[in-house]
C-alpha positions, 0 to 999 in steps of 0.5 A: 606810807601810812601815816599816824594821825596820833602823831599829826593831829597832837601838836595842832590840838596842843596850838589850838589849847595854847590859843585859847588859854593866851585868849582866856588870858587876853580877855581878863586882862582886858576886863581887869582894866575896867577900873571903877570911878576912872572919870575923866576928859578925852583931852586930860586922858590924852594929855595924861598918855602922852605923859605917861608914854602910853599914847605912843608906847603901850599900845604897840602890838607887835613890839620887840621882846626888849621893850618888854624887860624894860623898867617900869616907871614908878608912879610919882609920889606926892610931893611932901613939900607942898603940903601944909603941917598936919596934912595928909596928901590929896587923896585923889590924886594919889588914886589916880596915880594907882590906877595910872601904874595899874593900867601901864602894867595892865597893858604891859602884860597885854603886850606880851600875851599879844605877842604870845597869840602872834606867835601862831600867826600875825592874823589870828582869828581870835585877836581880833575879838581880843583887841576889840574887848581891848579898844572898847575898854580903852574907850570907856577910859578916855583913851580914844587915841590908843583905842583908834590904834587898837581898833583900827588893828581888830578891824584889820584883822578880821577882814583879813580872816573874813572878807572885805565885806563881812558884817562881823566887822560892823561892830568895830567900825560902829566903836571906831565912829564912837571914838573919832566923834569923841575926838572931835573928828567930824570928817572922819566920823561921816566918811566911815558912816558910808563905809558902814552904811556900804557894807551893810549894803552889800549883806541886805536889799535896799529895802530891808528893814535891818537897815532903818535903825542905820539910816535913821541914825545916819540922818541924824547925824547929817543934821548935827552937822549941819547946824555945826557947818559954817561954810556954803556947801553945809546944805550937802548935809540937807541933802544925805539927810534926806535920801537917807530919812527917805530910804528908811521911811520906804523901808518902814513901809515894807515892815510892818513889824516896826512898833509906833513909836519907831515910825514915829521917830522916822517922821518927826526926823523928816520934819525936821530935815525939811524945816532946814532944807526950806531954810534954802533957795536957788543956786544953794543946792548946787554944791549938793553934787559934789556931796560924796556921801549924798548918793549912797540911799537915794541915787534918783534924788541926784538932780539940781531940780528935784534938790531945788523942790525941797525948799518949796515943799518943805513945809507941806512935807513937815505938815504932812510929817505932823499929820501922820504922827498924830494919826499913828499915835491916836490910832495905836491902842497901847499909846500913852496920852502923852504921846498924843500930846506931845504929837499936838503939840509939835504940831502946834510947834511946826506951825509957828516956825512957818509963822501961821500962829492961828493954825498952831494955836489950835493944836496947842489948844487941843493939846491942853484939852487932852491935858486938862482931861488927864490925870496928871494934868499938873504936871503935864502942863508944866511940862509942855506950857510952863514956860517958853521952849526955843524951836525946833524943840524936837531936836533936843530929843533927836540930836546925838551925843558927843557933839560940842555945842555953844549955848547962849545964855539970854534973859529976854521978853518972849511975846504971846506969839512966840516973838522975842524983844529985849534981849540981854545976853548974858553968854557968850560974854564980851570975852568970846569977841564980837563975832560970837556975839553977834551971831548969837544975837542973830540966832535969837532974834531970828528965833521963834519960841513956844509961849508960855500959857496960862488959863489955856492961853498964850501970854507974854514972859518978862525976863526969861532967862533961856539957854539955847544952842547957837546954831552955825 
């Protein structure tokens, strides 16, 4: 029998035309949602859904066709009683109430090209990238509850349509990380991190360079969580950060493509997780085996005598650290000379962590010869010397976003050693309780601190007053 391929091949060209019109539709309709000047609070966006129904209502994707025809709901006019003779209504607020009432009717129309797509299958390879475009402006807009939704049904599609283990999923997950830190999910955050970091592995060797840039950033992570865990087992994430800033300096080794600066970041995160890990002795590690996330860099590193190392060699390794970032930064001919001094400086600073003041006072004196030579010598020094800097200063460069952090706000006398004294809290106030305050004064007290310099020396500040993250 012969069969026409005019008649076979027409209704599949007319479907496959139908599906790219409904994603061209798709795709305005996700940009169209970009309003500008829509800034708010996760919470208040949140509060502000629920209110509005959108949390549990709009961003339904398979909803029925009766949900569709459903009235709109007006947006609320200003109440003309509160307003005072010869006012006019808040401006701001009617905005807002405008851009609300465009977003539901956005989404209201999303809802129903959604279920048009649906209609050549539940998992078509395009929805994906569509929900994805939806999830990411969700985001934007502080509606990290309605984009977890969509993002997770993106996710769910495209592995569907490629594989558990496809890489064009990374993108997804990597915005759903952004989200759940966003909302303050901490745990979830660091459970999907091995999930990304699992998938990456099973697309690339161990060793290959695409993945530092992951584990640098896994690292991190490990130690903001670190310094916001309260409970015994926090060394876990002393622990991850260490086979995983370890797994990315061996691959850094291998890739001699990686610019400088790259590298560089690589050990001052290095010296930093082995200044926390020296924080710890003895019977601390054990719980460090149980860490689900400890093993997934390093496996060899799995051991109770080879964790326990850490606390003894932990500063030979951050001066070690220190050492080759200096040697890079000096060797590398298109380093600028403030990254010398910056690399002298922090030397400097490791130094005074461990108490060893003439070491660190000879790098910091280095450091100002190379400001002294410099012609922005003025303003250099006022940037590193110009008043005291609470320590590890590194970690105000390193540390991620979207992480809630408690300042303490103290007016106190640093020392030319970098020794606090009279100290006088000003936040957290006698509000907050006891306890906050108590730990805020332990972590002042225990503190050390950059001094001041003047004519090239260190020397003692009366009442500064200094804002620093009260570290759990």
């Amino acid at each position: 029998m012969q069969v026409s391929l005019h008649t076979s091949t027409k209704p599949a060209l007319m479907i496959r035309f139908r599906v790219k019109h409904l994603l061209r539709l798709l795709l305005t309709l996700c940009l169209s949602l970009v309003i500008p000047g829509v800034v708010a609070s996760a919470d208040s966006e949140n509060r502000a859904a629920d209110a509005n129904g959108l949390g549990k209502e709009h961003v339904v994707l398979n909803q029925p066709p009766e949900a569709a025809s459903a009235p709109e709901t007006p947006a609320p006019e200003a109440d003309s009683k509160t307003l005072a003779p010869g006012s006019t209504p808040d401006s701001k607020g009617i905005e807002n109430q405008v851009r609300t009432r465009e977003l539901e009717q956005a989404l209201k129309r999303y809802r129903q090209a959604i279920r048009e797509l649906d209609a050549y299958g539940p998992y078509h390879e395009q929805s994906s990238e569509a929900l994805f475009g939806l999830g990411e402006t969700l985001k934007n807009h502080g509606l990290y509850k309605e984009a977890i939704i969509t993002l997770r049904r993106a996710m769910h599609i495209n592995r569907v349509n490629h594989g558990l283990h496809s890489l064009s999923q990374a993108p997804i997950l990597e915005s759903i990380i952004e989200t759940q830190k966003a909302l303050n999910l901490f745990e979830n955050v660091t459970t999907n991190y091995s999930r990304l970091l699992n998938l990456f592995l099973k697309n690339h060797d161990a060793n290959h360079p695409s993945l530092i840039p992951l584990l640098q950033e896994l690292a991190l992570w490990h130690i903001s969580m670190y310094q916001l865990d309260s409970s015994t087992s926090r060394v876990d994430h002393i622990t991850s950060a260490n086979g995983l800033i370890n797994a990315a300096l061996k691959n850094a080794q291998a890739a001699p493509e990686l610019d400088t600066q790259a590298h560089i970041e690589l050990l001052r995160i290095t010296a930093l997780v082995n200044l926390y890990a020296s924080q710890h002795e003895g019977d601390q590690w054990a719980t460090a085996l149980d860490a689900p996330y400890s093993a997934s860099a390093d496996q060899e590193f799995m051991s109770l005598s080879r964790m326990a190392t850490l606390s003894k060699t932990g500063f030979k390794k951050g001066r070690i650290a220190h050492e080759q970032i200096i040697k890079l930064a000096e060797m590398d001919e298109d380093n600028s000379p403030e990254r010398i001094i910056t690399a002298y400086v922090e030397a400097g600073d490791w130094y005074l962590l461990f108490n060893r003041r003439n070491q660190a006072m000879n790098y910091y004196e280095r450091a100002h010869e190379l400001i002294t030579a410099s012609d922005q010598s003025e303003m250099l020094m006022a940037q590193w010397f110009s008043q005291p800097v609470f320590l590890p200063a590194v970690l105000s460069v390193t540390k991620p976003e979207h992480l809630p952090t408690r300042h303490i706000t103290a007016e106190l006398d640093i020392s030319e050693s970098g020794r606090p004294s009279q100290i006088n809290l000003l936040e957290p106030s006698t509000e907050s309780g006891l306890g906050l305050r108590r730990s805020a004064l332990k972590t002042i007290r225990q503190a050390r601190f950059r001094p001041r310099f003047a004519d090239g020396k260190p020397v003692e500040t009366k009442a500064s007053r200094i804002s620093i993250p009260l570290i759990h």
